[in-house]
VEXDREN-2710 file (C-alpha; in Angstrom, 1 decimal):
% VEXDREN-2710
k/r/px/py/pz
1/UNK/79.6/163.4/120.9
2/UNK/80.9/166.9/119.7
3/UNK/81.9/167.3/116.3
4/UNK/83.4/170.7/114.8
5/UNK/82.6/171.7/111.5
6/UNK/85.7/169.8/109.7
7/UNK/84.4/166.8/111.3
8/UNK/80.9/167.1/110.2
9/UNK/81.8/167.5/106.6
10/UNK/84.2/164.1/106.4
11/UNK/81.4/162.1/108.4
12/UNK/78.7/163.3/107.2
13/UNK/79.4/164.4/103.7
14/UNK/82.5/162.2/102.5
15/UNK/84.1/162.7/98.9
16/UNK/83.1/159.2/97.6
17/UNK/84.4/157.7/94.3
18/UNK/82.1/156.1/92.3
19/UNK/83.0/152.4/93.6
20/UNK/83.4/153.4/97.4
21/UNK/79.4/154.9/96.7
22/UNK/78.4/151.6/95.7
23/UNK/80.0/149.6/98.5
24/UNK/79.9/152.0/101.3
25/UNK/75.4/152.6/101.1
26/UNK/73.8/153.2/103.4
27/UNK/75.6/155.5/104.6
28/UNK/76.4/157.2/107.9
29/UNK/73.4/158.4/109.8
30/UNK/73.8/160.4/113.0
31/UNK/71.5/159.5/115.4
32/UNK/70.2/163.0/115.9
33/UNK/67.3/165.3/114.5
34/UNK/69.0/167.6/111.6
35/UNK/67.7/170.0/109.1
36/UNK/68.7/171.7/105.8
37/UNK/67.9/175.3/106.4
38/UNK/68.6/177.8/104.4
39/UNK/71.7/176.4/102.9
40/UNK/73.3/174.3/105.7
41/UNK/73.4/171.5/107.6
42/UNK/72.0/172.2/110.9
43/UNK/71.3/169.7/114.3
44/UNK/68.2/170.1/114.9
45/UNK/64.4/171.0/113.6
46/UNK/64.2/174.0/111.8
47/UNK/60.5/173.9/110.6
48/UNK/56.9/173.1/111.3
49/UNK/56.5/169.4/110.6
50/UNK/53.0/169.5/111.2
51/UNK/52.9/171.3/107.7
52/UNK/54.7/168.3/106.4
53/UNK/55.0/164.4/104.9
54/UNK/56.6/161.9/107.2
55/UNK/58.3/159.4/105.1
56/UNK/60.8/156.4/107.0
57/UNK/64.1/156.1/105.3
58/UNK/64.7/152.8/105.6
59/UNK/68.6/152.5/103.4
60/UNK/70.8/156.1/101.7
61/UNK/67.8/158.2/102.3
62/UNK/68.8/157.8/106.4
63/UNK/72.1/159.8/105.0
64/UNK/72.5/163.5/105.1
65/UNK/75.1/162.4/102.2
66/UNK/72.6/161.1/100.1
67/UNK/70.0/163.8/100.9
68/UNK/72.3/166.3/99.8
69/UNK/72.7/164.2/96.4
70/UNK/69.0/164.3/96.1
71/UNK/68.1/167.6/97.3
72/UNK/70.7/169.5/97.6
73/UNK/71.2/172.5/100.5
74/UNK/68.9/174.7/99.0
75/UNK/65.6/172.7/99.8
76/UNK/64.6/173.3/103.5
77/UNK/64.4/169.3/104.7
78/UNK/64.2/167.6/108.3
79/UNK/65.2/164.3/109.7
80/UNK/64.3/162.7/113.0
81/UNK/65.0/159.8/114.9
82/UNK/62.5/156.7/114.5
83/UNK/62.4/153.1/115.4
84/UNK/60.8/150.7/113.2
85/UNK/59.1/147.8/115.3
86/UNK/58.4/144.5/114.0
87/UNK/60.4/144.7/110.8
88/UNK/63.8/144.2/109.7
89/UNK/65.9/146.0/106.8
90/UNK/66.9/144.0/104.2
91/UNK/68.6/143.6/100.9
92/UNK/66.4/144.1/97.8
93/UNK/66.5/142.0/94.6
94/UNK/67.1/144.9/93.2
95/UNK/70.3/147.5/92.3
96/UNK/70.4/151.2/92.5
97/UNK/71.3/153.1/89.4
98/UNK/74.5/153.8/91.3
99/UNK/75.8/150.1/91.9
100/UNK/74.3/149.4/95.5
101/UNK/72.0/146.7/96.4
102/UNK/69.4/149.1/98.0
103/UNK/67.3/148.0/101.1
104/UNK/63.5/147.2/101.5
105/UNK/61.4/146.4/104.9
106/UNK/60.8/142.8/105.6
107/UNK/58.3/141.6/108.3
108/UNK/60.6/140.2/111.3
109/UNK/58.6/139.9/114.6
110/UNK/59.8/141.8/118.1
111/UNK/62.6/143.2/115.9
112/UNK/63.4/146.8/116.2
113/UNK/65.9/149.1/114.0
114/UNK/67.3/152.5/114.7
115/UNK/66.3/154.8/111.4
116/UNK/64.7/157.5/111.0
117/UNK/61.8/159.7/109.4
118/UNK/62.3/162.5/106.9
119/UNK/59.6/165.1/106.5
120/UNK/58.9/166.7/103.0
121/UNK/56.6/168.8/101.6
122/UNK/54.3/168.0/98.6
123/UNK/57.1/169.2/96.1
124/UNK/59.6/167.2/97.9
125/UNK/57.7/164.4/97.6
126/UNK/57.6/164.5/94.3
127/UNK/61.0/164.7/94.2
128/UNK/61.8/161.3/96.2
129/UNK/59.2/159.6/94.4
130/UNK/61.1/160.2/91.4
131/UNK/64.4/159.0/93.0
132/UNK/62.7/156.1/94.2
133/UNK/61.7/155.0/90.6
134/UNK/58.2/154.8/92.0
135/UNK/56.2/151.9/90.5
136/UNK/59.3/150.4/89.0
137/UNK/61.8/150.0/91.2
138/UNK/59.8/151.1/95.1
139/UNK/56.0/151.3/95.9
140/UNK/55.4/154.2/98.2
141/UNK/53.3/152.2/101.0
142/UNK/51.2/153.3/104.2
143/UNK/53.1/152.0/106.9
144/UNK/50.6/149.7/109.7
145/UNK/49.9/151.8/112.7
146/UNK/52.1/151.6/115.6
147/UNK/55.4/150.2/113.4
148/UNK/57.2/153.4/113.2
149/UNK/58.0/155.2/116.9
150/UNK/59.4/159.4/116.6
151/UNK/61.5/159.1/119.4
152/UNK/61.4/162.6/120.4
153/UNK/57.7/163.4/120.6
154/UNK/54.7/161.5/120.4
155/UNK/53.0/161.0/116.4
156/UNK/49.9/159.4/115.9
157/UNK/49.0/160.2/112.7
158/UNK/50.0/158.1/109.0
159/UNK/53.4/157.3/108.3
160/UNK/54.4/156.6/104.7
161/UNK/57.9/154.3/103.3
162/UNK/58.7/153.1/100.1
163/UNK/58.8/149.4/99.2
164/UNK/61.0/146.9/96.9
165/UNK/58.2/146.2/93.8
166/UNK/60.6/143.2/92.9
167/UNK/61.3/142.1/96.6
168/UNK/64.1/140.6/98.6
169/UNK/67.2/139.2/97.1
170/UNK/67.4/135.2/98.7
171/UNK/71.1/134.2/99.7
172/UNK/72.7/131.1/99.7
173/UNK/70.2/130.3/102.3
174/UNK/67.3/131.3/100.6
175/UNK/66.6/133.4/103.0
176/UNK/66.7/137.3/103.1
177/UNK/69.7/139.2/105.0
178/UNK/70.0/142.2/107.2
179/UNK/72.2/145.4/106.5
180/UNK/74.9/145.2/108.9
181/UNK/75.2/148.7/109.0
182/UNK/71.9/149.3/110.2
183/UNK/71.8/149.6/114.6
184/UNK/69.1/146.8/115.1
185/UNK/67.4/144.6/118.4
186/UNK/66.1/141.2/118.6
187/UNK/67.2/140.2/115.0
188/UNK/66.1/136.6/113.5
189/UNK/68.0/137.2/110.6
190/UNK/72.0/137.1/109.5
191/UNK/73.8/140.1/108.6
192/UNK/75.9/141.4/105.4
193/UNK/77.8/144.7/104.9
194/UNK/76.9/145.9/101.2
195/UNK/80.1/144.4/99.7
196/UNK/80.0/141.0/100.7
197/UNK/75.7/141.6/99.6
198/UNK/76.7/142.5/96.2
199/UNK/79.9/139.6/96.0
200/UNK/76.6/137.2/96.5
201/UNK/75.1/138.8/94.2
202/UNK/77.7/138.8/90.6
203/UNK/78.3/134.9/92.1
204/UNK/74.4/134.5/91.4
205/UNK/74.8/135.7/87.8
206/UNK/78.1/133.8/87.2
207/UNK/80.0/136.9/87.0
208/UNK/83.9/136.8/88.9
209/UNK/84.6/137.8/92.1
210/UNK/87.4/139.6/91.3
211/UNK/85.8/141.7/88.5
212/UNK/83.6/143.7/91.4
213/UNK/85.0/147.3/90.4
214/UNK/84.2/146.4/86.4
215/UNK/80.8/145.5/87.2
216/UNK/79.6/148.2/89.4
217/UNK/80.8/150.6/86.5
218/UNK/79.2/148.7/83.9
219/UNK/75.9/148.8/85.7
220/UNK/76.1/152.6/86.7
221/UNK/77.2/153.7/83.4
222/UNK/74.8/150.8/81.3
223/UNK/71.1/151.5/82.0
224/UNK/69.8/148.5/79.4
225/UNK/72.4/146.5/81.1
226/UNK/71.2/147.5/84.7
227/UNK/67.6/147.0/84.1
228/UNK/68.6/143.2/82.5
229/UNK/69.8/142.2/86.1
230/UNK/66.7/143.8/87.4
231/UNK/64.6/141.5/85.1
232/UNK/66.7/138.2/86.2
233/UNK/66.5/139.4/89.8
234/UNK/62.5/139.6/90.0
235/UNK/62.5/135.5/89.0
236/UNK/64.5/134.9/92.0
237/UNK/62.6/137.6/94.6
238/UNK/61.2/136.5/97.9
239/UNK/58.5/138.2/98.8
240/UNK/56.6/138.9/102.3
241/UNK/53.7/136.9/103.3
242/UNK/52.2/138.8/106.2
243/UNK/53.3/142.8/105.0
244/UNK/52.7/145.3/107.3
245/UNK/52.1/147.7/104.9
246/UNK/49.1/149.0/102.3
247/UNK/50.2/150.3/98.9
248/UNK/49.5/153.6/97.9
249/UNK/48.4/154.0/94.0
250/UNK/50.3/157.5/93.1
251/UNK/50.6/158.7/89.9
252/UNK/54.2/161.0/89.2
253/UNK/55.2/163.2/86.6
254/UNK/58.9/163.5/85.3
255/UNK/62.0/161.4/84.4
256/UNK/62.6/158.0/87.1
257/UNK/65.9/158.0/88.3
258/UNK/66.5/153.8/87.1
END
């Protein structure tokens, strides 16, 4: 598909209020490589990745419009297409200091999801470890050889990918659910868009239906609040038995984005 520039920017990069951020994540991802370079958005890779990180962006971090909130035009970033094999992406017991349910890999054999892998340098790193609330909210994580596929060229060397510390959020079920937004094949599990994810969610803690908008603001604009429903959420976490993933002890310096 073709897109001209006006197209690119409402798709891409739309002009979200603070309730339509929390219920729209993940995000739109195109299904392209694309860079930031030198101030724009631009299809295609615009620098050596051997000189850089490869990290899978398994929710928002997919999202050039979430990318742009974390690192704005003026660092030089790349994203390519990836399949993750023999995982799933789920809904965390967890919420995002902007109101979302964020997502966290779950072991689901034969399954495969469309996402992709974004390539930093050391500084950058830094800078989504940070956003990441790495060791509070995400663990950054080795990912187990031959799990993560670069479509367009063969890569045989580590992948890294941040995972939920608290876990996954259980549904009515008990059991985990899929993002509905996110392009998957031979899924075990049932889907949820992020609205109906978080709906669950306030009925868990007792809190109305119809007071969705109130709550998202209260949580994005009350961090002692927020990190309360982290607490209660961590009791009721499922976690993976068979991971197919090895933590990575990292040490950070600066504020946590929580």
């Amino acid at each position: 598909m073709k897109y001209d520039n006006q197209q690119i920017t409402e798709e891409l990069f739309p002009n979200f209020s603070s309730f339509d951020r929390a219920i729209n994540y993940p995000y739109f991802a195109p299904n392209y490589s694309f860079s930031f370079h030198k101030g724009k958005f631009v299809k295609g890779i615009c620098d050596d990745l051997a000189k850089r990180i490869p990290v899978l962006s398994v929710g928002s971090n997919r999202s050039p419009y979430q990318l742009k909130r974390k690192f704005s035009f003026n660092q030089d970033i790349c994203v390519t297409p990836a399949i993750l094999k023999d995982s799933d992406i789920v809904y965390a017991a967890s919420l995002s200091a902007y109101g979302s349910m964020p997502a966290t890999q779950w072991p689901s054999k034969g399954t495969e999801v469309d996402l992709n892998v974004l390539w930093l340098n050391e500084e950058q790193l830094e800078i989504m470890h940070l956003s990441e609330a790495l060791g509070v909210a995400y663990s950054f994580v080795k990912l187990k050889s031959d799990t993560v596929k670069i479509k367009e060229f063969k890569y045989e060397k580590q992948i890294y990918g941040y995972i939920s510390i608290a876990g996954v959020f259980p549904f009515y079920d008990n059991k985990p659910k899929r993002l509905s937004k996110i392009n998957a094949k031979n899924v075990t599990l049932k889907s949820s868009s992020e609205k109906k994810a978080l709906l669950s969610l306030i009925n868990c803690l007792g809190i109305e239906e119809n007071k969705l908008s109130e709550w998202i603001d209260k949580v994005i604009n009350n961090k002692a609040y927020r990190i309360s429903i982290h607490e209660k959420l961590k009791l009721k976490a499922l976690k993976p038995k068979n991971p197919n993933w090895e933590i990575v002890k990292k040490s950070i310096r600066g504020n946590l984005i929580i």
